[in-house]
C-alpha positions as CSV (number, residue, x, y, z in Angstrom):
1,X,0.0,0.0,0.0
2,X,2.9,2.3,1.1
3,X,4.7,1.8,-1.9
4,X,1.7,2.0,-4.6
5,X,1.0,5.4,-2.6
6,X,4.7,6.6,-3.0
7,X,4.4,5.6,-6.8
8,X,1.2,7.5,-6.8
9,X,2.8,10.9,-5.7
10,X,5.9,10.5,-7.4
11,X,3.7,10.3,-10.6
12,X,1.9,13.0,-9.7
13,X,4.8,15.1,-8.7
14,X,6.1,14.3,-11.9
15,X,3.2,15.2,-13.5
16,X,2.9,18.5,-11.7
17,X,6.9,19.2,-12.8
18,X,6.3,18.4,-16.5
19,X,3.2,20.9,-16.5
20,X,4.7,23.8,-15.0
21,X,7.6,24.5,-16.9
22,X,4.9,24.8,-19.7
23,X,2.7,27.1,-17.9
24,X,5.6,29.4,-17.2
25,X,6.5,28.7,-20.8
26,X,3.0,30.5,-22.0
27,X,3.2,33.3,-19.8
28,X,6.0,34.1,-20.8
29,X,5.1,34.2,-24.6
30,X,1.7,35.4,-24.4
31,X,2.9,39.6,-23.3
32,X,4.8,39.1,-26.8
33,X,2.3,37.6,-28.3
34,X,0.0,40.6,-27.9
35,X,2.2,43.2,-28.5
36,X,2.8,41.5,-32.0
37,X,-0.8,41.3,-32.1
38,X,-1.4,45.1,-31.2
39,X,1.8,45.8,-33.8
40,X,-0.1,44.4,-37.2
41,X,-3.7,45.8,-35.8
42,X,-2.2,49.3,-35.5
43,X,-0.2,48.7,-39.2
44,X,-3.3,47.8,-40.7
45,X,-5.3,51.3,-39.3
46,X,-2.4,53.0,-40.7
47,X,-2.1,51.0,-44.0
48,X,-4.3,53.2,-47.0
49,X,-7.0,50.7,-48.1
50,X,-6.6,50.1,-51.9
51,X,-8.5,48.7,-54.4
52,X,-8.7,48.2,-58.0
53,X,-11.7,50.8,-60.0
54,X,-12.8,49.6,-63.0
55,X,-13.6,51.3,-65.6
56,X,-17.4,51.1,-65.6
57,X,-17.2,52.2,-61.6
58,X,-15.4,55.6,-63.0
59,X,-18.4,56.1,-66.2
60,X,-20.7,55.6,-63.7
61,X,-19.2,57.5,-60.5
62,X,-17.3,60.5,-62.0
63,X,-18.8,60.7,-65.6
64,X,-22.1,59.7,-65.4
65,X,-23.1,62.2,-63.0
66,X,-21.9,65.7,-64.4
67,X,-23.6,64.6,-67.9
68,X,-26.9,63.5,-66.6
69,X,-26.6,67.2,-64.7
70,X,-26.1,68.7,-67.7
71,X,-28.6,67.1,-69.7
72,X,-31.6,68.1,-66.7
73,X,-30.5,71.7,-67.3
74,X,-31.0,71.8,-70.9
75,X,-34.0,69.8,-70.7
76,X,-35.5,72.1,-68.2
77,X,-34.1,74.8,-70.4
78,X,-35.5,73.9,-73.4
79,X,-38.7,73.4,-71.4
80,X,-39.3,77.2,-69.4
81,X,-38.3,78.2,-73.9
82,X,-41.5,76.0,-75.2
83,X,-43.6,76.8,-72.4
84,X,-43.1,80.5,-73.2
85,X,-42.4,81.5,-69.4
86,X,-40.9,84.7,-70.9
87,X,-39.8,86.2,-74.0
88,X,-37.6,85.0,-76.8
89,X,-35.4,87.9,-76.0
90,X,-34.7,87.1,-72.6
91,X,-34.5,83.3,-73.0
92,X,-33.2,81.9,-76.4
93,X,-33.7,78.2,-77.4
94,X,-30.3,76.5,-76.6
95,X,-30.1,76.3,-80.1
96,X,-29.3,79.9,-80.7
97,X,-26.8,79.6,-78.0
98,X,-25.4,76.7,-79.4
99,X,-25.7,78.2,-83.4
100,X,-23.5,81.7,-81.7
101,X,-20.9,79.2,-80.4
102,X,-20.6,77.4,-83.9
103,X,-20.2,80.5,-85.7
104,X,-17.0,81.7,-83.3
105,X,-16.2,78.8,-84.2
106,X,-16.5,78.9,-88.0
107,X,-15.2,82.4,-87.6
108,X,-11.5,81.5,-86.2
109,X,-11.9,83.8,-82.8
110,X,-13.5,81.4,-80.6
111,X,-9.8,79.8,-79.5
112,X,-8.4,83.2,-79.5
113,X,-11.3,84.5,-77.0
114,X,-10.6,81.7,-74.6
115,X,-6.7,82.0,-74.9
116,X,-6.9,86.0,-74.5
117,X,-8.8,85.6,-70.7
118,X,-7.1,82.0,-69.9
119,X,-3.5,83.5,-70.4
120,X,-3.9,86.5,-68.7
121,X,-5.5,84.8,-65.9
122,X,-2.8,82.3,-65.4
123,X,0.3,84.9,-66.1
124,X,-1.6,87.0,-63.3
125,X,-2.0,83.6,-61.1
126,X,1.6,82.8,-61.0
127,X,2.8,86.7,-60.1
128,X,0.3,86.3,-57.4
129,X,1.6,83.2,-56.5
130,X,4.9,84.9,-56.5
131,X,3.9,87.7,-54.5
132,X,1.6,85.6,-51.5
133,X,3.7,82.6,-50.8
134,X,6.9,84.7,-48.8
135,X,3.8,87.2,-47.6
136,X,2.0,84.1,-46.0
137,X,5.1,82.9,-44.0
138,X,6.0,86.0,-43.0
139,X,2.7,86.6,-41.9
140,X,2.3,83.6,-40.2
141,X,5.7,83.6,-38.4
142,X,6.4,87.0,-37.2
143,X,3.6,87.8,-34.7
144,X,4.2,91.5,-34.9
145,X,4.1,91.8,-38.9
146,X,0.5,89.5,-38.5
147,X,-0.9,92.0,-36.3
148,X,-0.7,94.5,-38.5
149,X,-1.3,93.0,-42.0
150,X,-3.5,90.3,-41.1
151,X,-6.9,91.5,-40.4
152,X,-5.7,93.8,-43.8
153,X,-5.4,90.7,-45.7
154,X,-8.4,89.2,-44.3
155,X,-10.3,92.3,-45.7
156,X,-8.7,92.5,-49.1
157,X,-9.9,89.0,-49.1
158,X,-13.9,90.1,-48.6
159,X,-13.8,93.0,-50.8
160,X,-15.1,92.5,-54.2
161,X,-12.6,92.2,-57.0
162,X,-14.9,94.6,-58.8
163,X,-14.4,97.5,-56.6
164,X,-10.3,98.0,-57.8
165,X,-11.4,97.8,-61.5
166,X,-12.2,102.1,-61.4
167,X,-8.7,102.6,-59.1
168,X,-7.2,100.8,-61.4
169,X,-8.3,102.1,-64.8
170,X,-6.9,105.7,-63.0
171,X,-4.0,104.6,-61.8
172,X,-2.8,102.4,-64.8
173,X,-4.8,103.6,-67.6
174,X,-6.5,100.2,-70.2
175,X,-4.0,98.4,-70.7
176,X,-2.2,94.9,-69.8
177,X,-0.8,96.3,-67.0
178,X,-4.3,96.9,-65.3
179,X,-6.0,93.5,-65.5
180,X,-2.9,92.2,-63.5
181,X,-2.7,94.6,-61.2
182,X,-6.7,93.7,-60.2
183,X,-6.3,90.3,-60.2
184,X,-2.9,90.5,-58.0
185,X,-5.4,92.4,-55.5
186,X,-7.8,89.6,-56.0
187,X,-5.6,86.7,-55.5
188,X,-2.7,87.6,-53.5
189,X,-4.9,87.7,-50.3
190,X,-7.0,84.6,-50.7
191,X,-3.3,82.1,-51.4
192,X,-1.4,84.2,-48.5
193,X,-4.4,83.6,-46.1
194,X,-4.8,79.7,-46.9
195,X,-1.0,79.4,-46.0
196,X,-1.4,81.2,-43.1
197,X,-4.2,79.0,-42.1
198,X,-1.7,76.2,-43.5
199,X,1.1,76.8,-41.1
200,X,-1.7,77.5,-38.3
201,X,-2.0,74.3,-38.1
202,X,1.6,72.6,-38.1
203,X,1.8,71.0,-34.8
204,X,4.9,72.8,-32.6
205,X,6.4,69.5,-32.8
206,X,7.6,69.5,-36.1
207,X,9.5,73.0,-35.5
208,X,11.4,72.2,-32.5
209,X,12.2,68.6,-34.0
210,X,13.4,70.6,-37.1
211,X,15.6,72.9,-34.6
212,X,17.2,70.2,-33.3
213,X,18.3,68.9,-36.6
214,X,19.4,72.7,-37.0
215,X,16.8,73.8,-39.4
216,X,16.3,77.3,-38.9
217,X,14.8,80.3,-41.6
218,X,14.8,79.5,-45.0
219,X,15.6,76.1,-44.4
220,X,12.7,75.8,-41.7
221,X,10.1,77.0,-44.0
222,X,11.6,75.3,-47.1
223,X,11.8,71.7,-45.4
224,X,9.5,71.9,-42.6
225,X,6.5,74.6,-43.0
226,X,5.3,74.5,-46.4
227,X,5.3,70.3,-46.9
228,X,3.4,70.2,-43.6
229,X,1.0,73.5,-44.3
230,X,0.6,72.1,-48.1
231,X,-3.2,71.3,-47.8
232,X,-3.8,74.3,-46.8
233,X,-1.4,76.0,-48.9
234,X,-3.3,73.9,-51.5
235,X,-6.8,75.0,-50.6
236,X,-5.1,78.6,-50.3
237,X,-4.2,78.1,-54.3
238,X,-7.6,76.9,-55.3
239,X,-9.3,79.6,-53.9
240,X,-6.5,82.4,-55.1
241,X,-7.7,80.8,-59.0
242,X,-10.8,81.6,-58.4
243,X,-10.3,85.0,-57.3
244,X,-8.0,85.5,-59.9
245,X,-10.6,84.2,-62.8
246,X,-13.6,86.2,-60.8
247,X,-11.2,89.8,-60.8
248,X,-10.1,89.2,-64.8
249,X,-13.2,88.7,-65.8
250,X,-14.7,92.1,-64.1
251,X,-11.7,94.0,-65.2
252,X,-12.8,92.5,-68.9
253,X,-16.8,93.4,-68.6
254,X,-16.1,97.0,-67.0
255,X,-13.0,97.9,-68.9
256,X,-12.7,97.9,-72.8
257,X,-10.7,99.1,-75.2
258,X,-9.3,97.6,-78.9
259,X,-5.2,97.5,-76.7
260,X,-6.8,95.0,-74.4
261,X,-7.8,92.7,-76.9
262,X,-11.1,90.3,-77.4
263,X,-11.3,88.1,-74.1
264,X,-14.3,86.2,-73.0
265,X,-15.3,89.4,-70.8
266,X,-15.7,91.8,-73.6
267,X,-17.3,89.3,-75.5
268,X,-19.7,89.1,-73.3
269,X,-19.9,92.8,-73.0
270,X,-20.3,93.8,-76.5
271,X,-23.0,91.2,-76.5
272,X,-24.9,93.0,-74.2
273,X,-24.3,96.0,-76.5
274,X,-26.0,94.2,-78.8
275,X,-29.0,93.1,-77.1
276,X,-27.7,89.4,-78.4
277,X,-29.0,87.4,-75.2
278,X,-28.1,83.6,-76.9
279,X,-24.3,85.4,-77.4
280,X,-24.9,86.7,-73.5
281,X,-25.8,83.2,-72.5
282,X,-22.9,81.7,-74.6
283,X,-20.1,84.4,-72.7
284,X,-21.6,82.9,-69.2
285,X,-21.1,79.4,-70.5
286,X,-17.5,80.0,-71.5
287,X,-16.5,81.9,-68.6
288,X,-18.0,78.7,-66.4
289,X,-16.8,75.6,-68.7
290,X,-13.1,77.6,-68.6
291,X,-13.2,77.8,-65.6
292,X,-14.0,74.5,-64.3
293,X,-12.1,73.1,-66.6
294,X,-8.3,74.7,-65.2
295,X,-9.8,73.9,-61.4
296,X,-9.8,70.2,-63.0
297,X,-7.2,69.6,-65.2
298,X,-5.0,71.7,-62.8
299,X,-5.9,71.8,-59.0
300,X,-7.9,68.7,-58.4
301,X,-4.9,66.4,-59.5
302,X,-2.4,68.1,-57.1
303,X,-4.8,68.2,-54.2
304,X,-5.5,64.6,-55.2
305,X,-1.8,63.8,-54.7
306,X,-1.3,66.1,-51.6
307,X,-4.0,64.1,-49.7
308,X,-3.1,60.6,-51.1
309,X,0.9,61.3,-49.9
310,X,-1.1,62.0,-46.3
311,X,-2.8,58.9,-46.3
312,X,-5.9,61.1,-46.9
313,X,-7.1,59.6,-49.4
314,X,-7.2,56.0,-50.5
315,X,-5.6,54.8,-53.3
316,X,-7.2,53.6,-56.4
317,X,-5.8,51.5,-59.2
């Protein structure tokens, strides 16, 4: 009995040895465990979901819906014309409008009406550019300079572009010279405010870190400030276009004269002269379809790209 007893707890001791090196075993490997676990979860948040688009998800999501917008304009357009809610004169059929834009065409001048407005705006765009991006960091960085220019800038900003065209006609006489000069008052606040909302916004982090690497001034603002303020900076540039478009085209409307050429302004302009309200309507549709079409051929894609670097934006392929 003794002895079937002693084999009994010598089993079991041996038993109990065998398990608990294997219980120490797992506690010591399940910490590490999780932390591996935590590791990949916190990859994947950080990891920008991809996926392939096809081509049938972009007709449908980002063609689709601009051309069915378009078509329940002119439908409704072509509706309020046969249902005779007012004069011919003061609504056309769209297909006057569409037989004034054929005949610029036929005519040669309709590219050089665009081109006239579209280069001026983006000549005067880039000197504003010029002019706003050292204005915004200084702005933003030297508290005693922001005091004093930045509730200025914030009003430039409100005024309308429209009020500098008479100034400006005084000051500069019709010429070139006075279409940039109102779009530069236009722009140049709108792009050094976004900046300054930009760098607003750059977590004090960054700075010292770039101190201690000993990135100070220039250097600072070249490496540090404007890649971390750049959506701003970007919204900043969007919105500068289209004060810049919005100034060039008043300046065109108000002021004429045969120096400054034929842009889409005075088009519309001498169409007015003329009582020509499908020629009217046609200057409104240019000035939009222009327009829109530099915000998205221009702006969109580097916004796209500012965002996607950020992991704002997921990646499609």
């Amino acid at each position: 009995m003794a002895s079937s007893k002693t084999t009994r707890g010598t089993a079991a001791e041996e038993a109990d040895g065998g398990k608990q090196p294997v219980e120490k075993s797992t506690a010591k490997s399940g910490p590490g465990q999780d932390l591996a676990g935590l590791e990949a979860g916190l990859d994947a948040l950080d990891a920008v979901q991809t996926k392939r688009v096809s081509p049938a998800e972009v007709l449908v999501q980002k063609v689709l819906p601009p051309i069915v917008a378009v078509a329940f304009v002119l439908a409704l357009w072509k509706v309020l014309v046969v249902a005779k809610v007012t004069p011919d004169y003061k609504l056309p059929d769209p297909g006057l409008v569409w037989d004034s834009l054929r005949q610029l065409w036929l005519q040669g001048e309709l590219l050089d009406i665009i081109w006239t407005s579209v280069s001026r705006g983006l000549f005067g765009f880039l000197i504003a550019l010029a002019i706003a991006t050292p204005l915004g960091l200084v702005v933003a960085r030297v508290k005693f300079i922001r005091a004093g220019l930045g509730p200025i800038l914030s009003g430039l900003q409100s005024l309308p572009s429209v009020a500098w065209v008479p100034p400006a006609v005084i000051w500069l006489g019709l010429n070139d010279q006075m279409m940039y000069t109102v779009i530069l008052l236009g722009a140049v606040p709108s792009i050094a405010n976004g900046l300054v909302a930009g760098i607003d916004q750059v977590p004090p982090l960054f700075l010292r870190a770039g101190r201690t690497l000993g990135a100070r001034g220039l250097v600072s603002a070249r490496h540090i400030l404007l890649p971390a303020a750049l959506p701003g900076y970007v919204a900043g540039l969007k919105q500068g276009w289209a004060f810049s478009w919005r100034s060039l085209m008043a300046a065109e409307i108000i002021a004429k004269s045969p120096d400054l050429g034929l842009g889409l302004g005075q088009y519309l302009e001498n169409q007015r002269n003329n009582s020509d309200m499908a020629g009217v309507l046609l200057g409104i549709l240019l000035i939009l379809v222009v327009g829109i079409a530099i915000e998205l051929l221009i702006f969109a894609p580097i916004e796209r790209r500012v965002l996607r670097s950020r992991g704002l934006l997921a990646s499609t392929h």
